[in-house]
C-alpha atoms as one frame of an Amber mdcrd trajectory, in Angstrom:
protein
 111.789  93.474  95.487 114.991  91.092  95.928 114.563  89.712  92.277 117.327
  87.127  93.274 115.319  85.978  96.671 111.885  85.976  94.751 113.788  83.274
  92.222 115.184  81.410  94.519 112.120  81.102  96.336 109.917  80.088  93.120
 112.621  77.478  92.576 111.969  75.906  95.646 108.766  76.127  96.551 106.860
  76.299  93.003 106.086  79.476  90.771 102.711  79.635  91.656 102.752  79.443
  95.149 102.231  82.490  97.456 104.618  81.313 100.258 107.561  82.818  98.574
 106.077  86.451  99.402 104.694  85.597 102.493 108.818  84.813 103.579 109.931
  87.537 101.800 107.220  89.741 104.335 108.527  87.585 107.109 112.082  88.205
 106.300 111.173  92.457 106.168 112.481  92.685 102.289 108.932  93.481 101.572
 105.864  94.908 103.052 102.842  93.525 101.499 103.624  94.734  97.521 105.831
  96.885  98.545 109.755  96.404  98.707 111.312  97.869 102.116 114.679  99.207
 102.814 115.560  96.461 104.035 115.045  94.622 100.371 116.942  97.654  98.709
 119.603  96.852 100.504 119.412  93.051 100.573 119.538  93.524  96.353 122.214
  96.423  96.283 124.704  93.547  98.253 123.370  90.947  96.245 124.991  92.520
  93.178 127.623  93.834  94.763 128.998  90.174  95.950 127.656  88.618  92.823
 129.359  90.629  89.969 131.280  89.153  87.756 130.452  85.553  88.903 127.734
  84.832  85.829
């Protein structure tokens, strides 16, 4: 799964709440525990356009 979508998510709407996967479903990054294509990719650009930024 996006591990930088999932954090973001927890930031905002609290660590213990589900509604961060139910987006993440919503959004097609995952599909139910599963992480799609789509999410792959979404993570793959994510460090691409991130890198060397920390």
């Amino acid at each position: 799964m996006p591990k930088f979508l999932e954090e973001k998510l927890k930031r905002e709407y609290g660590s213990s709440s589900k509604i961060p996967y139910k987006i993440m479903n919503r959004l097609g990054a995952m599909r139910g525990n599963k992480e799609t294509a789509k999410g792959r990719a979404m993570a793959k650009k994510h460090r691409r356009d991130t890198r060397g930024r920390r």
